[in-house]
DOTIKE-307344 format. One record per residue (C-alpha): z, x, y; residue number from 1; residue in three letters. Coordinates in nm, 3 decimals, decimal comma. Example, Ala and Ser with C-alpha at 12.3 -4.5 7.8 and 13.67 -1.06 7.14 Angstrom:
# DOTIKE-307344
@pz = 0,780	px = 1,230	py = -0,450	lumnu = 1	marba = ALA
@pz = 0,714	px = 1,367	py = -0,106	lumnu = 2	marba = SER
***
This chain:
# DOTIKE-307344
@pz = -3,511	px = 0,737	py = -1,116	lumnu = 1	marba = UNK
@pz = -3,279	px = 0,901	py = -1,385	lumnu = 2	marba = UNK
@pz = -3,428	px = 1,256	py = -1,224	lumnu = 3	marba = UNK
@pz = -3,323	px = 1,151	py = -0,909	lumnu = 4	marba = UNK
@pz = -2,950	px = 1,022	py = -1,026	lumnu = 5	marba = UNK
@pz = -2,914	px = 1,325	py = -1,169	lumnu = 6	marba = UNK
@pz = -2,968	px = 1,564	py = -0,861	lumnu = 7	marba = UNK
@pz = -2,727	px = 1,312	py = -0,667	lumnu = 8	marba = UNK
@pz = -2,435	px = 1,373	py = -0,922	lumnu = 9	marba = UNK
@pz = -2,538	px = 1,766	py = -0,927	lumnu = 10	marba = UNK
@pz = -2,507	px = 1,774	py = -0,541	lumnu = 11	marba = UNK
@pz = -2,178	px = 1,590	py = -0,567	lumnu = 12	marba = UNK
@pz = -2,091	px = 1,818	py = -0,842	lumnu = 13	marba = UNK
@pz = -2,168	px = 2,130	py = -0,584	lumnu = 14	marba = UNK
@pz = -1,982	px = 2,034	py = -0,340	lumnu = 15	marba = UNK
@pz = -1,650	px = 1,907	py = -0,545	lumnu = 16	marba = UNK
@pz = -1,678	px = 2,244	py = -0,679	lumnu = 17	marba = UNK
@pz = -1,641	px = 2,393	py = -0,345	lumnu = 18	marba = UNK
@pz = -1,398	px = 2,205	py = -0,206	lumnu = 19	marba = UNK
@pz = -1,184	px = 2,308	py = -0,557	lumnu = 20	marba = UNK
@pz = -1,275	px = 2,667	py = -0,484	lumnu = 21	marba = UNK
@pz = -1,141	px = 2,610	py = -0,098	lumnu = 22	marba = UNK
@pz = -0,778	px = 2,537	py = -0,260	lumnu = 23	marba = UNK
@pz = -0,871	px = 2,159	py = -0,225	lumnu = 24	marba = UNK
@pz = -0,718	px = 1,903	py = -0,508	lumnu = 25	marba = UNK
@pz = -0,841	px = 1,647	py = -0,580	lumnu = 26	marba = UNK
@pz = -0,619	px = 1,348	py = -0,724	lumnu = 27	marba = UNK
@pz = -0,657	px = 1,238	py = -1,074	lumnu = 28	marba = UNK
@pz = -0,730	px = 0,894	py = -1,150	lumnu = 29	marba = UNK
@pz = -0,427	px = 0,662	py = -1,190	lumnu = 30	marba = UNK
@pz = -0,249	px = 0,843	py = -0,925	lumnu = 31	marba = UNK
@pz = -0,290	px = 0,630	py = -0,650	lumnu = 32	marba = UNK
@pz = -0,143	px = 0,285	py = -0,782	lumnu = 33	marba = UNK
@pz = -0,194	px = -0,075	py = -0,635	lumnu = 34	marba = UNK
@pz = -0,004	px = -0,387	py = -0,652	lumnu = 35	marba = UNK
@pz = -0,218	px = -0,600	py = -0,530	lumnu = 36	marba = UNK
@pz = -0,093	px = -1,020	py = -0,553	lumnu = 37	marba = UNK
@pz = -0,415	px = -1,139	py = -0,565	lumnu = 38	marba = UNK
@pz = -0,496	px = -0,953	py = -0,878	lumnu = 39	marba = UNK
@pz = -0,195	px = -1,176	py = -1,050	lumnu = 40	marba = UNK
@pz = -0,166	px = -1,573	py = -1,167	lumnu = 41	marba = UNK
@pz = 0,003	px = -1,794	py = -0,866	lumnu = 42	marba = UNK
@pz = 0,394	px = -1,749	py = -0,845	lumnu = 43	marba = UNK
@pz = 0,389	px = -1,461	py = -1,085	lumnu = 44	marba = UNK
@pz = 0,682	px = -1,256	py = -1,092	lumnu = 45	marba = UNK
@pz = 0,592	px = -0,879	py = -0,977	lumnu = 46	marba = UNK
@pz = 0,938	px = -0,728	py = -0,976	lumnu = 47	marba = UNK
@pz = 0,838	px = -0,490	py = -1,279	lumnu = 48	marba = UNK
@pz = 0,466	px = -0,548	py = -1,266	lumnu = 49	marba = UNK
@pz = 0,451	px = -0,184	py = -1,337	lumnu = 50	marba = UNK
@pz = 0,656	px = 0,084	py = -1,435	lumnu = 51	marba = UNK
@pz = 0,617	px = 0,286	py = -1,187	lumnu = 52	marba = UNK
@pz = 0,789	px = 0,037	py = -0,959	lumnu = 53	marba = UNK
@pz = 1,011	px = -0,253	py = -0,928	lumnu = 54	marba = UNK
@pz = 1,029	px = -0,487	py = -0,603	lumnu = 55	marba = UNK
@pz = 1,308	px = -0,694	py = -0,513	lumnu = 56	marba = UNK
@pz = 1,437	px = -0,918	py = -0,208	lumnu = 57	marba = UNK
@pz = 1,695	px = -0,777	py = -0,007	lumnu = 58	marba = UNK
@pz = 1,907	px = -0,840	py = 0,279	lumnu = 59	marba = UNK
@pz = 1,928	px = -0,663	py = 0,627	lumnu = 60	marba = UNK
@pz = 2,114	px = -0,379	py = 0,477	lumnu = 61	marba = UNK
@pz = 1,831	px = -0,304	py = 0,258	lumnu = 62	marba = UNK
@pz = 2,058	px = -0,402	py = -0,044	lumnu = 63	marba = UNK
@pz = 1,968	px = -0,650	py = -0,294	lumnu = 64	marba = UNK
@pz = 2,170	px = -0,978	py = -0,292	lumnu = 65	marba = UNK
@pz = 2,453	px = -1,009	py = -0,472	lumnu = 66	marba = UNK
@pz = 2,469	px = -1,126	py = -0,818	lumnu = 67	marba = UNK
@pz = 2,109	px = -1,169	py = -0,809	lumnu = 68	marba = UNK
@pz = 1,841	px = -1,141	py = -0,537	lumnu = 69	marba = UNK
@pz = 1,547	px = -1,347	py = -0,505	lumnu = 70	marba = UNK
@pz = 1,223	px = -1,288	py = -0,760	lumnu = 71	marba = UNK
@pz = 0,878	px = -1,127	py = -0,539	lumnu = 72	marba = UNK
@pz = 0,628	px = -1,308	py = -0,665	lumnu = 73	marba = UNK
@pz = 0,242	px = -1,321	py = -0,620	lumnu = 74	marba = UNK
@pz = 0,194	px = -1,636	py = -0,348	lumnu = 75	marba = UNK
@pz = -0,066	px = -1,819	py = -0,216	lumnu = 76	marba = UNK
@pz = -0,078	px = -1,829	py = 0,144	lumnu = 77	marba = UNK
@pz = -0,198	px = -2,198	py = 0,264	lumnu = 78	marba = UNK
@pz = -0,258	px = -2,051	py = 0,626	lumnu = 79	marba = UNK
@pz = -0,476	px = -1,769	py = 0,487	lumnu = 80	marba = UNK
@pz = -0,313	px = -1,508	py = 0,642	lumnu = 81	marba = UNK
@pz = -0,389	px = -1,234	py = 0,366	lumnu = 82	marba = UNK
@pz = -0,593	px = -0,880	py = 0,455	lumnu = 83	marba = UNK
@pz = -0,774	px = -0,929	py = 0,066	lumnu = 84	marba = UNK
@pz = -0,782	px = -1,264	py = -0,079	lumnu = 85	marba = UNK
@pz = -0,551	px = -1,581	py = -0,097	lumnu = 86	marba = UNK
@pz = -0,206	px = -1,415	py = -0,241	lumnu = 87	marba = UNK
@pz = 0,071	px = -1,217	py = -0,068	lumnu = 88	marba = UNK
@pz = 0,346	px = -1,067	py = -0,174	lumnu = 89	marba = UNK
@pz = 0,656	px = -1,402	py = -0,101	lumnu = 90	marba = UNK
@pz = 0,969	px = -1,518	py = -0,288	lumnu = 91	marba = UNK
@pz = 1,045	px = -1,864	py = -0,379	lumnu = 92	marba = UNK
@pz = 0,707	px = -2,041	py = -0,272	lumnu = 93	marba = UNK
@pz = 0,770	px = -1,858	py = 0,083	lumnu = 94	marba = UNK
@pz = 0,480	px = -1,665	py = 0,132	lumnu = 95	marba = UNK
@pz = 0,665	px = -1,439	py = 0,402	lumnu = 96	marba = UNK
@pz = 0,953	px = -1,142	py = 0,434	lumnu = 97	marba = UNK
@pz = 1,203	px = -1,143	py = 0,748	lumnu = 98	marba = UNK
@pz = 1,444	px = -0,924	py = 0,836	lumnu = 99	marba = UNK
@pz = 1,722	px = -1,153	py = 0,602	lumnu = 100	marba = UNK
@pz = 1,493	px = -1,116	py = 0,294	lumnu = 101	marba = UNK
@pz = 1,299	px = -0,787	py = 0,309	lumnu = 102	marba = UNK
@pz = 1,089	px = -0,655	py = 0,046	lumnu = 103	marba = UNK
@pz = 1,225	px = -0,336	py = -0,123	lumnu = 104	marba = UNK
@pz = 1,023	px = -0,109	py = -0,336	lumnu = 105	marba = UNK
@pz = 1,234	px = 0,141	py = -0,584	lumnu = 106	marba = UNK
@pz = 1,000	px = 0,442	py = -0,795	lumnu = 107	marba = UNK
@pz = 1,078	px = 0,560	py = -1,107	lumnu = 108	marba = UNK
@pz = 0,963	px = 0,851	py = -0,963	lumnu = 109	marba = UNK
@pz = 0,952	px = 0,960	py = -0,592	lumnu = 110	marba = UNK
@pz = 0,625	px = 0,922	py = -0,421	lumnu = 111	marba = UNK
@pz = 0,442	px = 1,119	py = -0,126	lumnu = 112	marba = UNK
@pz = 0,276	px = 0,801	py = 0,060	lumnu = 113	marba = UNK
@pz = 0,273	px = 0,424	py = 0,046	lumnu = 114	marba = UNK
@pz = 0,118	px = 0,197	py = 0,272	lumnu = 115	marba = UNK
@pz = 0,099	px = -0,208	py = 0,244	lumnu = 116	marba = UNK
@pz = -0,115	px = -0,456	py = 0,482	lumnu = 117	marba = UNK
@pz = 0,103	px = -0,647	py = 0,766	lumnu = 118	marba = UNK
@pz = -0,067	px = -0,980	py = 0,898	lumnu = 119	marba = UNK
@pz = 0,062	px = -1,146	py = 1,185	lumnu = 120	marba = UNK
@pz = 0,157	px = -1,549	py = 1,169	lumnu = 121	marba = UNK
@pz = 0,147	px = -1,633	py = 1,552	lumnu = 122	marba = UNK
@pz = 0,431	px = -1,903	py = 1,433	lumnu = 123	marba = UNK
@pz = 0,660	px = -1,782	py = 1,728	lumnu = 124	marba = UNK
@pz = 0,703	px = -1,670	py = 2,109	lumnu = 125	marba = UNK
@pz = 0,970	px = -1,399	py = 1,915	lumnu = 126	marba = UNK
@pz = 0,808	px = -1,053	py = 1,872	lumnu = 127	marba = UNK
@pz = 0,612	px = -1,057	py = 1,537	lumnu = 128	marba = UNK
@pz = 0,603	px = -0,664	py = 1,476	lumnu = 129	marba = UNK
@pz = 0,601	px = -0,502	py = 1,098	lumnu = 130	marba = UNK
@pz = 0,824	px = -0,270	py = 0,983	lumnu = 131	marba = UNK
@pz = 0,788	px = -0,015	py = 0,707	lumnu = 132	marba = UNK
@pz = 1,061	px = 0,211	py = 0,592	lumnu = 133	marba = UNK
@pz = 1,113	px = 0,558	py = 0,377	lumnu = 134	marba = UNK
@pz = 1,414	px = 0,623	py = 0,222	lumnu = 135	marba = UNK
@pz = 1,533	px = 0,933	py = -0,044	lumnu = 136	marba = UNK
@pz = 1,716	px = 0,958	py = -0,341	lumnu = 137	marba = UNK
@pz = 2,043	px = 0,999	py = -0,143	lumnu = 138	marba = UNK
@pz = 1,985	px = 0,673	py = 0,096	lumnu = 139	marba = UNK
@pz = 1,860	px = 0,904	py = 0,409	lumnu = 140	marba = UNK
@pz = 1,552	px = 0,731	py = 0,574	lumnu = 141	marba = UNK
@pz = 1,285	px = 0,983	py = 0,585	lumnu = 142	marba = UNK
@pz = 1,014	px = 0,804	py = 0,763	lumnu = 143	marba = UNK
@pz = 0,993	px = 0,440	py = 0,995	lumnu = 144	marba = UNK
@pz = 0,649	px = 0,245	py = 1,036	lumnu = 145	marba = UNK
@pz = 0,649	px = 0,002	py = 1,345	lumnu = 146	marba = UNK
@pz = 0,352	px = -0,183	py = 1,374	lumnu = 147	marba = UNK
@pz = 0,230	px = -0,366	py = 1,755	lumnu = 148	marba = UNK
@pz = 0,243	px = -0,731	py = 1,773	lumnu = 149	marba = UNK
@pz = -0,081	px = -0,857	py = 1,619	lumnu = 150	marba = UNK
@pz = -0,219	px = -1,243	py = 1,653	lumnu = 151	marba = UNK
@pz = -0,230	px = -1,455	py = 1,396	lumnu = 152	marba = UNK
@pz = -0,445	px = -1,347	py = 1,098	lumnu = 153	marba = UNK
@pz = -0,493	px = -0,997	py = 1,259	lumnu = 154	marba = UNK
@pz = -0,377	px = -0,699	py = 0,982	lumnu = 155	marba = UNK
@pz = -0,218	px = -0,412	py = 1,076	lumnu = 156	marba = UNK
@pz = -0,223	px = -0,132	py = 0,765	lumnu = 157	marba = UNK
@pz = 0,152	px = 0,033	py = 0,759	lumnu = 158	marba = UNK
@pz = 0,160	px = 0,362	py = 0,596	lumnu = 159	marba = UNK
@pz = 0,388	px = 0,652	py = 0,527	lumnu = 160	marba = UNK
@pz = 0,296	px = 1,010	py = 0,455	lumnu = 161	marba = UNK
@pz = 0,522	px = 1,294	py = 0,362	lumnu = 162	marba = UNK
@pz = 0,436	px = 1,663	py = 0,284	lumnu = 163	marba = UNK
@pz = 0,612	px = 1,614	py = -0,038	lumnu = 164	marba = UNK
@pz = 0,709	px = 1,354	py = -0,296	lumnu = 165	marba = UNK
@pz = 1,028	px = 1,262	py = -0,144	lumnu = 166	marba = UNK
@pz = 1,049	px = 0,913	py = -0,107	lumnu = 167	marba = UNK
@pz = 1,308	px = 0,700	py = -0,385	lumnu = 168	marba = UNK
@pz = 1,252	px = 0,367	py = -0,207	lumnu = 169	marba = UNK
@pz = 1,131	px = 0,164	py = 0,064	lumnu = 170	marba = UNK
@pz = 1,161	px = -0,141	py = 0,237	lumnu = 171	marba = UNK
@pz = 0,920	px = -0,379	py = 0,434	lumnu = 172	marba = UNK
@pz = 0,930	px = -0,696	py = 0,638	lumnu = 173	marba = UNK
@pz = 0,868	px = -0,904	py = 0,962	lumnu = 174	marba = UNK
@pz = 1,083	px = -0,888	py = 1,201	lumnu = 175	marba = UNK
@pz = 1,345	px = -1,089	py = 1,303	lumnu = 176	marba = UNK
@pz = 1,309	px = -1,481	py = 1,207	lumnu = 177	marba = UNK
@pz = 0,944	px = -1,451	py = 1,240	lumnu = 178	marba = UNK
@pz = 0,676	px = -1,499	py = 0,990	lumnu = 179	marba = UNK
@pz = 0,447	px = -1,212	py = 0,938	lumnu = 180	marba = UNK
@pz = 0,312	px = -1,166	py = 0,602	lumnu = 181	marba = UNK
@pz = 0,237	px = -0,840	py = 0,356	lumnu = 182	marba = UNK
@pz = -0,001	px = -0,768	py = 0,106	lumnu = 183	marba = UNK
@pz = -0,190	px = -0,467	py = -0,108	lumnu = 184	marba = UNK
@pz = 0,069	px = -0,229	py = -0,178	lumnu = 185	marba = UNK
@pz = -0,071	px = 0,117	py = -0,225	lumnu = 186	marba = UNK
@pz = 0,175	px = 0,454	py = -0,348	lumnu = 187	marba = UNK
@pz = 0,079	px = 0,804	py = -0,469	lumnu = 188	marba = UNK
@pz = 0,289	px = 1,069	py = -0,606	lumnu = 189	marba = UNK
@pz = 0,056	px = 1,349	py = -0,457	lumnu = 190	marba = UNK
@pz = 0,007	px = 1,411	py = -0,071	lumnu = 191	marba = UNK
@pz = -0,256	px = 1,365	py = 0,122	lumnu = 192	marba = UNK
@pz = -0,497	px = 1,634	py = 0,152	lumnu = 193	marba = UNK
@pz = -0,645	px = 1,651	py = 0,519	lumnu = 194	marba = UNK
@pz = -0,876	px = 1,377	py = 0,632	lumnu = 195	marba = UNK
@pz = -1,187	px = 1,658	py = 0,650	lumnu = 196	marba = UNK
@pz = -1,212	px = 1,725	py = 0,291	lumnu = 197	marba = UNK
@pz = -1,109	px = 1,399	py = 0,164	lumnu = 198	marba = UNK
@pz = -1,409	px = 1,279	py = 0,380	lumnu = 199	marba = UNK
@pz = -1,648	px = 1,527	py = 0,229	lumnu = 200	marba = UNK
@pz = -1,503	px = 1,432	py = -0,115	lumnu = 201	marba = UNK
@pz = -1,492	px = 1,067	py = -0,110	lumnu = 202	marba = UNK
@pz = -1,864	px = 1,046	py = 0,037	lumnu = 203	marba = UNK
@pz = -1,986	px = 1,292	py = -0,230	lumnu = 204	marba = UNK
@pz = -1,849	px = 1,092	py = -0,492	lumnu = 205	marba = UNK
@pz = -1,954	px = 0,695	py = -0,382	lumnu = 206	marba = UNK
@pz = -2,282	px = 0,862	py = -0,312	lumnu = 207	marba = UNK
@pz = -2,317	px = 0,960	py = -0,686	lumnu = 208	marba = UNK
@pz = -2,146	px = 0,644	py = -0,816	lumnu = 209	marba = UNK
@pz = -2,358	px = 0,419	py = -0,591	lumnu = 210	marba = UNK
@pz = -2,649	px = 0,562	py = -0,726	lumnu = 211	marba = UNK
@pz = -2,562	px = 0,523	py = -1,095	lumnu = 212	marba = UNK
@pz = -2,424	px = 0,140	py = -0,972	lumnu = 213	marba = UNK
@pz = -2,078	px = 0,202	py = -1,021	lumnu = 214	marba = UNK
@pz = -1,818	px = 0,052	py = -0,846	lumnu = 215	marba = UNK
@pz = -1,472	px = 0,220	py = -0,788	lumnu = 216	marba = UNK
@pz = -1,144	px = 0,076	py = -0,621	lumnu = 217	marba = UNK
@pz = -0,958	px = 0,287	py = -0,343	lumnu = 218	marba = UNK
@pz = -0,657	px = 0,247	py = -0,143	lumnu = 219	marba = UNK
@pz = -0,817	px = 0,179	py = 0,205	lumnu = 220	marba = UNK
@pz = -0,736	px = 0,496	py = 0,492	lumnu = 221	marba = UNK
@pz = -0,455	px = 0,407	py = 0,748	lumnu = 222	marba = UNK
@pz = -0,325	px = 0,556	py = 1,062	lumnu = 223	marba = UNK
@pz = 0,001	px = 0,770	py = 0,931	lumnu = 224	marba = UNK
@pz = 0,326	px = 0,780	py = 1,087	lumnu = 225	marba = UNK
@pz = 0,658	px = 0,970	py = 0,963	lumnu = 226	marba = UNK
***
């Protein structure tokens, strides 16, 4: 058995190596960060849950409010309408963001991608559609995410992807008065390599890890738009 794990990791070994030796790089670990509200205590406060990010309420102008926006805290959603557990990112027991309270995302340092999980309500005839926005360091929006109107409990991944680390801050929500929730954050400062090689490198490595029973968490693939 221990033969055979070790020809698994060699192979993966081989072919990492090539891919290096084709110009490909590969991201370190730690650079593709999560906030995740399930992974947090009920009504916990996740403005500075790390430092490499702080997330606020704000208004339809994509400020915060004035003298002091609403908290986003990790919230339990009674309808269930999450994409991986029972928490969503919400403010104030609401476990929702409209277009009067959106949820903005500031980086300490820019990033090159970020994608978060949309999940229709079906609460209302009004057009339930996501929206996910890029902004840079001087306020210009880079980058817009719209999603299509999904039914209730359906998720619809919104993700950004620029060919540099560009983006200062961000903002998400449902829109209009409607209901739609959002959950798993995901943000890297490195672009995305093409989807080929990340294919190649991503099955070479859960091959080897499977094999020596190790389990590893990724941000899930999206459809990109910007």
């Amino acid at each position: 058995m221990n033969m055979k794990l070790n020809m698994k990791l060699l192979h993966s070994c081989g072919v990492l190596s090539s891919l290096l030796l084709a110009g490909f790089v590969i991201p370190a670990p730690g650079q593709h960060l999560i906030i995740e509200p399930d992974d947090y205590p009920e009504g916990a406060v996740l403005n500075h849950i790390i430092p490499q990010a702080s997330l606020i309420t704000a208004g339809p102008d994509n400020l915060p409010y004035s003298p002091a926006s609403f908290d986003i805290t990790a919230t339990q959603d009674p309808e269930h309408f999450t994409s991986t557990g029972i928490r969503v990112f919400g403010h104030v027991n609401i476990p929702f963001m409209s277009d009067i309270r959106r949820l903005r995302l500031d980086f300490s340092d820019p990033v090159a991608s970020l994608s978060i999980d949309f999940i229709g309500s079906g609460f209302t005839l009004l057009p339930e559609r996501g929206h996910l926005e890029a902004y840079d360091l001087n306020g210009t929006l880079l980058a817009a995410f719209v999603t299509d109107v999904p039914g209730a409990g359906i998720v619809a991944p919104m993700s950004i992807q620029r060919p540099e680390a560009d983006i200062a801050w961000a903002v998400a929500w449902s829109e209009g008065l409607t209901f739609g929730r959002l959950d798993n954050l995901c943000f890297s400062p490195v672009p995305e390599p093409s989807a080929g090689l990340l294919l190649a490198a991503g099955l070479a490595v859960l091959g080897a890890l499977r094999g020596a029973g190790v389990r590893a968490r990724w941000c899930r693939a999206r459809s990109v738009r910007g």
